[in-house]
PDB file of N, CA, C, O and CB in Angstrom:
ATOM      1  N   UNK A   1    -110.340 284.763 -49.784  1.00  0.00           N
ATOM      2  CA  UNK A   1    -108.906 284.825 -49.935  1.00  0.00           C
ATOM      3  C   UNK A   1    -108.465 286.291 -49.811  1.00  0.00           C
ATOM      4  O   UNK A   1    -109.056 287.257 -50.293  1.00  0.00           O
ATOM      5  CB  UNK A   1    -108.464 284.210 -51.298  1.00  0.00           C
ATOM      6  N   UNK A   2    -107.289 286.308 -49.059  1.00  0.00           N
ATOM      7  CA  UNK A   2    -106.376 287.948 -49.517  1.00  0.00           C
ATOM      8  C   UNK A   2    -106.295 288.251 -50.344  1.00  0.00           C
ATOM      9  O   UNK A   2    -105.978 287.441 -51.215  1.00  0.00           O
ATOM     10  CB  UNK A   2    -105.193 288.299 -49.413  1.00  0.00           C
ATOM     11  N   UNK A   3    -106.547 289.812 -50.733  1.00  0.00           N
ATOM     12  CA  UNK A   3    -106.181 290.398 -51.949  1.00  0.00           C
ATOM     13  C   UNK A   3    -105.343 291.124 -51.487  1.00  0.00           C
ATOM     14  O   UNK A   3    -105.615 292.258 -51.094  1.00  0.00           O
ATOM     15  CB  UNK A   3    -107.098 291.031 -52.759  1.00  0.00           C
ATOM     16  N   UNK A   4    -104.307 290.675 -51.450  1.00  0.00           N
ATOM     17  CA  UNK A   4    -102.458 291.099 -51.236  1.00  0.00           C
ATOM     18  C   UNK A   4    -102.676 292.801 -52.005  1.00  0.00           C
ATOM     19  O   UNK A   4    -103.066 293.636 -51.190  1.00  0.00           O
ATOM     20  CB  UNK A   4    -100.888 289.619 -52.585  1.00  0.00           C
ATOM     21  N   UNK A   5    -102.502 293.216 -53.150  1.00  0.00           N
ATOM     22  CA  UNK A   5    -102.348 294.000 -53.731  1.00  0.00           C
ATOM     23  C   UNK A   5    -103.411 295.454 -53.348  1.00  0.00           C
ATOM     24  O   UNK A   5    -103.082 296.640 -53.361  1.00  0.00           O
ATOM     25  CB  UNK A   5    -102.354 293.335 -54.884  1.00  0.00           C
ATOM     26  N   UNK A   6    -104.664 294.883 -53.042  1.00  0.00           N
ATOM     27  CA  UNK A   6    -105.725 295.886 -52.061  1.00  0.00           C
ATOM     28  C   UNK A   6    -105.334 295.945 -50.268  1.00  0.00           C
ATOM     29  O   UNK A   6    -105.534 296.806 -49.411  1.00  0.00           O
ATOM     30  CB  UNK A   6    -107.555 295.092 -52.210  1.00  0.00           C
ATOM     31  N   UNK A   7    -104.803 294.811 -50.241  1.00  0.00           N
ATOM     32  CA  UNK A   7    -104.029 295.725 -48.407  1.00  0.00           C
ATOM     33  C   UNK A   7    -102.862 296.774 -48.813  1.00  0.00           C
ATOM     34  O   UNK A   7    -102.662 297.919 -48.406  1.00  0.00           O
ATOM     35  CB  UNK A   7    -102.883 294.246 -46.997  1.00  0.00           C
ATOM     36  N   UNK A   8    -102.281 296.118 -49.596  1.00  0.00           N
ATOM     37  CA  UNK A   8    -100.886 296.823 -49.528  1.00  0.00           C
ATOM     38  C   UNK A   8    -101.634 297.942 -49.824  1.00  0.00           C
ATOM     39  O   UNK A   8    -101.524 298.647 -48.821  1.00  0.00           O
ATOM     40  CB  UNK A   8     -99.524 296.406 -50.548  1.00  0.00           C
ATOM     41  N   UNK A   9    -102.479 298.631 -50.794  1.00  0.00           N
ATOM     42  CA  UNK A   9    -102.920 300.239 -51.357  1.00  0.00           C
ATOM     43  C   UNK A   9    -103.263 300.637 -49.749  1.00  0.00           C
ATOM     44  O   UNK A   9    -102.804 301.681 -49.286  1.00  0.00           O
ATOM     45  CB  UNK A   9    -104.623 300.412 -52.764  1.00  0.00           C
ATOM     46  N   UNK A  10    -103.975 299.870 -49.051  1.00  0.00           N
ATOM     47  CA  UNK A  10    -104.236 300.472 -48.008  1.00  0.00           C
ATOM     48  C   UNK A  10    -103.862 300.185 -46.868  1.00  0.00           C
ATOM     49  O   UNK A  10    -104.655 300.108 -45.929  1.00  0.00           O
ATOM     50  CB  UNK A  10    -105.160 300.568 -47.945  1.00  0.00           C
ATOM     51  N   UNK A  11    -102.457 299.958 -46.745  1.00  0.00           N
ATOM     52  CA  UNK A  11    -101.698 299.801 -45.736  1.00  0.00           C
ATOM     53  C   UNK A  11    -100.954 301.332 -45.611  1.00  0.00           C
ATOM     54  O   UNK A  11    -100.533 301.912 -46.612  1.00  0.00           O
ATOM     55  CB  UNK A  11    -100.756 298.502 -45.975  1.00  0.00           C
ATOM     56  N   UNK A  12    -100.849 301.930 -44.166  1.00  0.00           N
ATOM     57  CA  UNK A  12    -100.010 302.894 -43.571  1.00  0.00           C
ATOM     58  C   UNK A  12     -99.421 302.855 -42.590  1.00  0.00           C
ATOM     59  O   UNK A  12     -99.970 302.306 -41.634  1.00  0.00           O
ATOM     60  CB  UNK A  12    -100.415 303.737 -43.413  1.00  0.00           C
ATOM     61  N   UNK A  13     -98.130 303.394 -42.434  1.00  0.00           N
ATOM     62  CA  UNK A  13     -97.499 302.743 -41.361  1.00  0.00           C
ATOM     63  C   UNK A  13     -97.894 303.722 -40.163  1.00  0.00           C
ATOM     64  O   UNK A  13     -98.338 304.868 -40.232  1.00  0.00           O
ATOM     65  CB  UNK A  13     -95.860 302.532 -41.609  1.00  0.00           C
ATOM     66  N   UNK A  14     -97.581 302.876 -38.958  1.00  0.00           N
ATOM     67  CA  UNK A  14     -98.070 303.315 -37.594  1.00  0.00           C
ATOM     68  C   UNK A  14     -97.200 304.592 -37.005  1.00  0.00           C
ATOM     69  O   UNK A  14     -95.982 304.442 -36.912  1.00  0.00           O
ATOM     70  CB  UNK A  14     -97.955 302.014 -36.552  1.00  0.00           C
ATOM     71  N   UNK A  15     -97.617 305.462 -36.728  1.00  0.00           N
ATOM     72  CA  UNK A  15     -96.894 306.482 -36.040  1.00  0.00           C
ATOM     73  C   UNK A  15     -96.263 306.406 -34.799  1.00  0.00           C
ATOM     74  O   UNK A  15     -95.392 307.204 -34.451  1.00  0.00           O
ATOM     75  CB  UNK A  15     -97.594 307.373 -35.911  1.00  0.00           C
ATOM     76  N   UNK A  16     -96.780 305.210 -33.921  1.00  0.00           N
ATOM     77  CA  UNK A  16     -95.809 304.874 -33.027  1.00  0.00           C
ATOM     78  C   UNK A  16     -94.509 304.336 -33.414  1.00  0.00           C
ATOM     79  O   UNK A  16     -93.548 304.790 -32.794  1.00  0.00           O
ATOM     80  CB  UNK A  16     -96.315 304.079 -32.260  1.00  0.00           C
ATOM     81  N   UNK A  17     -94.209 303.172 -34.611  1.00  0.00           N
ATOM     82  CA  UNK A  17     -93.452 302.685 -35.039  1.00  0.00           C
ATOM     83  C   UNK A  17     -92.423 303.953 -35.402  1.00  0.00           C
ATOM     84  O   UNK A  17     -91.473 304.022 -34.622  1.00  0.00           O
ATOM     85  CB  UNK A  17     -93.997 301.819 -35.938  1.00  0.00           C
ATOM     86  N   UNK A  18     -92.446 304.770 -36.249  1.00  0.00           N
ATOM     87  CA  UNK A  18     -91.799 306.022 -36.623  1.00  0.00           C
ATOM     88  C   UNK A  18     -91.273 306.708 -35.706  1.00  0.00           C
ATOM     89  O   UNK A  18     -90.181 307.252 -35.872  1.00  0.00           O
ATOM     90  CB  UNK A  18     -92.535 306.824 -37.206  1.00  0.00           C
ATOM     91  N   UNK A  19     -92.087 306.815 -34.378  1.00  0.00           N
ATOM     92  CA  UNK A  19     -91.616 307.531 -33.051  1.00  0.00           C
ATOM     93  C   UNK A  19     -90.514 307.202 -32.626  1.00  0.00           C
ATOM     94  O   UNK A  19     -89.424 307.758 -32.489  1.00  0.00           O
ATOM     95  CB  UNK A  19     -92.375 307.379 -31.978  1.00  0.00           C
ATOM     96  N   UNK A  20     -91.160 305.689 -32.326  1.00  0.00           N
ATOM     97  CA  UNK A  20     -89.683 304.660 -31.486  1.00  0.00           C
ATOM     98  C   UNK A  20     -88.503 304.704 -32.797  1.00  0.00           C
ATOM     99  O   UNK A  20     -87.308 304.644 -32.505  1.00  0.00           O
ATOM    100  CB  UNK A  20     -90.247 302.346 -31.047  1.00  0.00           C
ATOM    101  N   UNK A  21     -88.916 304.808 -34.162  1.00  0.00           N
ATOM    102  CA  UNK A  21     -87.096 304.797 -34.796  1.00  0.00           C
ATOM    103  C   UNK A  21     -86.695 306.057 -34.576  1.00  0.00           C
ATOM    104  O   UNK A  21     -85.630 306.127 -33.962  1.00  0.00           O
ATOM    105  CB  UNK A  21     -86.742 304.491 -36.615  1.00  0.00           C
ATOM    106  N   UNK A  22     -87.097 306.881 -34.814  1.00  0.00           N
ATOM    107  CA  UNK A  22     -86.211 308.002 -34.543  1.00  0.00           C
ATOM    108  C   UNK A  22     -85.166 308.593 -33.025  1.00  0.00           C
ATOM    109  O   UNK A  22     -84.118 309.203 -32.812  1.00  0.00           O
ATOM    110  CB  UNK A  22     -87.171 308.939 -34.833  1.00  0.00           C
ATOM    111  N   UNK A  23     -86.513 307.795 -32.105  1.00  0.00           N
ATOM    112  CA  UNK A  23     -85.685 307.569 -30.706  1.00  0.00           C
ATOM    113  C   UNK A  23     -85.043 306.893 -30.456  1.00  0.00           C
ATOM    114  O   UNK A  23     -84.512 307.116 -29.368  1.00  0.00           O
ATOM    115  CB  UNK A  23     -86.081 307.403 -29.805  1.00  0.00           C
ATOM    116  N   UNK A  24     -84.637 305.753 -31.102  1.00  0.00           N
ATOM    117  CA  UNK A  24     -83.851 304.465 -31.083  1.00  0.00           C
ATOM    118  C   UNK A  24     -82.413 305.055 -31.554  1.00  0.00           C
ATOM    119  O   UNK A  24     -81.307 304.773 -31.094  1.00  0.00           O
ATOM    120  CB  UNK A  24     -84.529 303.181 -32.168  1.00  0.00           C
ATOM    121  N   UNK A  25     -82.817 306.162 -32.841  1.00  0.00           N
ATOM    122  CA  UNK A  25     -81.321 306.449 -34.018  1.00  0.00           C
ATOM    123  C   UNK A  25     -81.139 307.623 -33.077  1.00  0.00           C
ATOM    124  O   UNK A  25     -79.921 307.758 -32.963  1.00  0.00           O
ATOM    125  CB  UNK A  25     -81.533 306.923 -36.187  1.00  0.00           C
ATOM    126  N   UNK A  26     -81.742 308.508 -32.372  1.00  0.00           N
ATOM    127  CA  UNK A  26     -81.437 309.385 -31.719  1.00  0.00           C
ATOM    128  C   UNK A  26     -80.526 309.167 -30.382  1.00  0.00           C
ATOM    129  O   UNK A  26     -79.779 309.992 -29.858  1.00  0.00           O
ATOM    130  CB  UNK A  26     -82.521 309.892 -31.566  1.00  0.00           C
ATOM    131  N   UNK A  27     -80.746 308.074 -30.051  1.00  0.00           N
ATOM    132  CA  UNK A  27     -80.016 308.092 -28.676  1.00  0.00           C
ATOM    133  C   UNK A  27     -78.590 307.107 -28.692  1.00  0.00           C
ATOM    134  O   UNK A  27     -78.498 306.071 -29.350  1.00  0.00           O
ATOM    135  CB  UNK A  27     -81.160 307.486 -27.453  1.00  0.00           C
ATOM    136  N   UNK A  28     -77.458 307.701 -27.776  1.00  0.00           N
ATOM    137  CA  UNK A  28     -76.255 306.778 -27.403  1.00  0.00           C
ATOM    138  C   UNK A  28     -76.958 305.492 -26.759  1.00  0.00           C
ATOM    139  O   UNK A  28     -77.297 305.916 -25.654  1.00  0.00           O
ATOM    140  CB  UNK A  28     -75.125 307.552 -26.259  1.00  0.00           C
ATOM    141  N   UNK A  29     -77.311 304.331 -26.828  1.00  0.00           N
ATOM    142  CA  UNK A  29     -77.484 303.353 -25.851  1.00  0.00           C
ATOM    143  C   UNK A  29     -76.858 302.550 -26.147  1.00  0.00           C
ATOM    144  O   UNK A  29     -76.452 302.082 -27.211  1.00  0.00           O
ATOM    145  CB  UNK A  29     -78.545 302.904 -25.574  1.00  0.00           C
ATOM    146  N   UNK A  30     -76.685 302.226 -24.472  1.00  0.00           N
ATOM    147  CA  UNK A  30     -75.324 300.874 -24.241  1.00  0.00           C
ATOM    148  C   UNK A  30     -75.788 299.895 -24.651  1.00  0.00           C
ATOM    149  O   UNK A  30     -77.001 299.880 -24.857  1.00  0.00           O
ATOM    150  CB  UNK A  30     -74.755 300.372 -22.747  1.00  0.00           C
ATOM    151  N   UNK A  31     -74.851 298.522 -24.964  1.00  0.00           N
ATOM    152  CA  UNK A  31     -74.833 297.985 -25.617  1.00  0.00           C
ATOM    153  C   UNK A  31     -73.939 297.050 -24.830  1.00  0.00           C
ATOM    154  O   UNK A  31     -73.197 297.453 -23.934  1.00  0.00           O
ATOM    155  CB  UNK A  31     -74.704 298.533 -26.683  1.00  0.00           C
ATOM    156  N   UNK A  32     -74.027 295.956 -25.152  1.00  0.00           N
ATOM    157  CA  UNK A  32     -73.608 294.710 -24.835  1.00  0.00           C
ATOM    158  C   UNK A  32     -71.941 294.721 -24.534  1.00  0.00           C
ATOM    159  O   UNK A  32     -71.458 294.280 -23.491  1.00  0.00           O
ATOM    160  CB  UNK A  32     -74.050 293.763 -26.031  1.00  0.00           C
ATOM    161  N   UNK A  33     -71.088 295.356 -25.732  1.00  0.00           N
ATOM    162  CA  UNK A  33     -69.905 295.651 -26.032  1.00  0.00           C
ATOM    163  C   UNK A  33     -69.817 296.711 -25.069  1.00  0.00           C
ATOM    164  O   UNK A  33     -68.817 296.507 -24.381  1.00  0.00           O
ATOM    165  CB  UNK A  33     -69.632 295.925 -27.438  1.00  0.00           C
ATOM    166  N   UNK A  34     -70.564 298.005 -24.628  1.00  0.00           N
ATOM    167  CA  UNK A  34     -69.676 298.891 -24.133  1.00  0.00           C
ATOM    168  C   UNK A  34     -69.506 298.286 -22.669  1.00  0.00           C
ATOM    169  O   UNK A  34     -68.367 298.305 -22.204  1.00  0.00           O
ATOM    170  CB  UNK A  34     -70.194 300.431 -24.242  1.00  0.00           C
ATOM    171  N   UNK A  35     -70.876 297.573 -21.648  1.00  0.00           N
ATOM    172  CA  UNK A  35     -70.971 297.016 -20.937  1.00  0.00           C
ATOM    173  C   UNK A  35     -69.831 295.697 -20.932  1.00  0.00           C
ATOM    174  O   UNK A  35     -69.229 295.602 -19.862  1.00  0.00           O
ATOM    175  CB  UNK A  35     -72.186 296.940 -20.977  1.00  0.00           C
ATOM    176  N   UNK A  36     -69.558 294.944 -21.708  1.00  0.00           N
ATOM    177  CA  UNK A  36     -68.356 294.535 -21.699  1.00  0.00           C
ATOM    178  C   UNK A  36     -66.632 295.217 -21.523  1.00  0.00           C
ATOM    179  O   UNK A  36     -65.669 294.771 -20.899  1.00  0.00           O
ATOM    180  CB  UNK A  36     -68.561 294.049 -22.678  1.00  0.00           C
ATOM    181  N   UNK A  37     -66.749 296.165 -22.167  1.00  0.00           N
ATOM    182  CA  UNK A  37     -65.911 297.162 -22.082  1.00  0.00           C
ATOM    183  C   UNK A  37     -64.970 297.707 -20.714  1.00  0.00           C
ATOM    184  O   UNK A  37     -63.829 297.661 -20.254  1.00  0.00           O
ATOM    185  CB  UNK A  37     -66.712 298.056 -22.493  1.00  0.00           C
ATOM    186  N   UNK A  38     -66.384 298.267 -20.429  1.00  0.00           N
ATOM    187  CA  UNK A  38     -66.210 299.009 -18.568  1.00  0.00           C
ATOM    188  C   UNK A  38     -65.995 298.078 -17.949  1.00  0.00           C
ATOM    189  O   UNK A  38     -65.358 298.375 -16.939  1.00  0.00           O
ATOM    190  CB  UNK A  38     -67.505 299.763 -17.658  1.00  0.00           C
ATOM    191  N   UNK A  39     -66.272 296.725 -18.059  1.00  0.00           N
ATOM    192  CA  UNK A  39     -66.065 295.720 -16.861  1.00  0.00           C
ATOM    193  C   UNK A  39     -64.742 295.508 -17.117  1.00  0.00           C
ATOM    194  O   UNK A  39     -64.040 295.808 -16.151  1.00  0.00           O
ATOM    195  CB  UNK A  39     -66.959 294.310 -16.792  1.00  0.00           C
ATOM    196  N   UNK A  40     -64.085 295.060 -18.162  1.00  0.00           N
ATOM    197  CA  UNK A  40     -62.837 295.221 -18.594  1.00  0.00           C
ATOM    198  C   UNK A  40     -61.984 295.906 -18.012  1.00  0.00           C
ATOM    199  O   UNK A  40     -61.232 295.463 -17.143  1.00  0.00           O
ATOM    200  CB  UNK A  40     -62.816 295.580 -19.572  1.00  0.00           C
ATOM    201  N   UNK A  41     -62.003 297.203 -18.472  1.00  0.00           N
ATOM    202  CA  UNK A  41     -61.757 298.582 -17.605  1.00  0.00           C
ATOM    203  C   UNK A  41     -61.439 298.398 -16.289  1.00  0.00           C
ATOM    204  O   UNK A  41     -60.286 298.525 -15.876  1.00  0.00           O
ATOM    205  CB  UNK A  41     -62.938 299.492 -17.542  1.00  0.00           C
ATOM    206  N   UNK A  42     -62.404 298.099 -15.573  1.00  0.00           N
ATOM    207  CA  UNK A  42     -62.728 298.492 -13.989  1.00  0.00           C
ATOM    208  C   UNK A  42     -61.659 297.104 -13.499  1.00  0.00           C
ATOM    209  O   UNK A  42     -60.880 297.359 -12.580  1.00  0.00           O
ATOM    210  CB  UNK A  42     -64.884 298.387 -13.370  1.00  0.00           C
ATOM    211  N   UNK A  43     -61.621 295.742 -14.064  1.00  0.00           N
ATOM    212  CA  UNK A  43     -60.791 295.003 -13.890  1.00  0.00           C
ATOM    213  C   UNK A  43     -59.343 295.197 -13.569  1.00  0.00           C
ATOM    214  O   UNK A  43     -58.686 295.028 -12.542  1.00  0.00           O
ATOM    215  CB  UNK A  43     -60.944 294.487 -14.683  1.00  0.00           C
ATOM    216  N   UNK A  44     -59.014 295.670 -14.963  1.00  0.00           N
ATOM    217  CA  UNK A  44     -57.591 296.352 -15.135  1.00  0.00           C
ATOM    218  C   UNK A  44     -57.472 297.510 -13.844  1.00  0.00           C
ATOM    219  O   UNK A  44     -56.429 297.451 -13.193  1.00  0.00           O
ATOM    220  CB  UNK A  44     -57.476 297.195 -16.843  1.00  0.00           C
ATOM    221  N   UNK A  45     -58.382 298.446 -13.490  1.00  0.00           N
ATOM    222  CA  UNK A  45     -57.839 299.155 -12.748  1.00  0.00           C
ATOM    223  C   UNK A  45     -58.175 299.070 -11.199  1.00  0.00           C
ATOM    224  O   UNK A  45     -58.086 299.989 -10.385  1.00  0.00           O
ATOM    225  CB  UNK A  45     -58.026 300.240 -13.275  1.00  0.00           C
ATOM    226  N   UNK A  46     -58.653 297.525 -10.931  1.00  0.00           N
ATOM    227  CA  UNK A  46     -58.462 297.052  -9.814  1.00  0.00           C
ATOM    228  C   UNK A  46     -57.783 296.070  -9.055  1.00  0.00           C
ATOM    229  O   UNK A  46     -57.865 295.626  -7.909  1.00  0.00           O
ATOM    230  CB  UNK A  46     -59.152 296.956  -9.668  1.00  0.00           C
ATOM    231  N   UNK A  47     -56.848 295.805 -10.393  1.00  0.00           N
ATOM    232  CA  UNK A  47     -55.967 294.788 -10.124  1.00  0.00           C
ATOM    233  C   UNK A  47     -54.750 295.770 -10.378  1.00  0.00           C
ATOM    234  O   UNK A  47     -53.682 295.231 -10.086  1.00  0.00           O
ATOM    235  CB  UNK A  47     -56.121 293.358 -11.059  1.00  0.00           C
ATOM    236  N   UNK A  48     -54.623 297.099 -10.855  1.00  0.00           N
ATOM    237  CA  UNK A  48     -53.191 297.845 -11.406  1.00  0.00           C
ATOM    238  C   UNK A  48     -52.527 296.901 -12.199  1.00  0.00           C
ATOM    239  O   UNK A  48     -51.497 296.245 -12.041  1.00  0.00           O
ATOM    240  CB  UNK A  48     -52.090 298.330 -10.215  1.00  0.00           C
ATOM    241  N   UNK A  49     -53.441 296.996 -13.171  1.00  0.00           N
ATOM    242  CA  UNK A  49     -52.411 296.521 -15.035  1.00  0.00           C
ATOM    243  C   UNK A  49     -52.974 297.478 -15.324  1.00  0.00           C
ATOM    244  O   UNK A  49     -52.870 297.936 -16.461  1.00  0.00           O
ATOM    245  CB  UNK A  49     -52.642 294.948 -16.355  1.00  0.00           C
TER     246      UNK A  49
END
């Protein structure tokens, strides 16, 4: 059986994992909404509304 309480002492988290958050919180990336957005946009100013 697991001994839950002896992984957890020796559980550490992965340094890749840590990498990718900080690059994730570090960067502007588009997003569903802004990509919705611009299409919006580009609509309106190809029809002149």
């Amino acid at each position: 059986m697991i001994n839950f309480e002896k992984e957890l002492k020796n559980f550490k988290p992965s340094l890749e994992v840590e990498d990718a958050e900080s690059v994730i919180q570090n960067h502007d990336l588009t997003d569903v909404t802004d990509i919705i957005t611009e299409v919006l946009r580009d609509a309106r100013e190809s029809t002149g509304r």
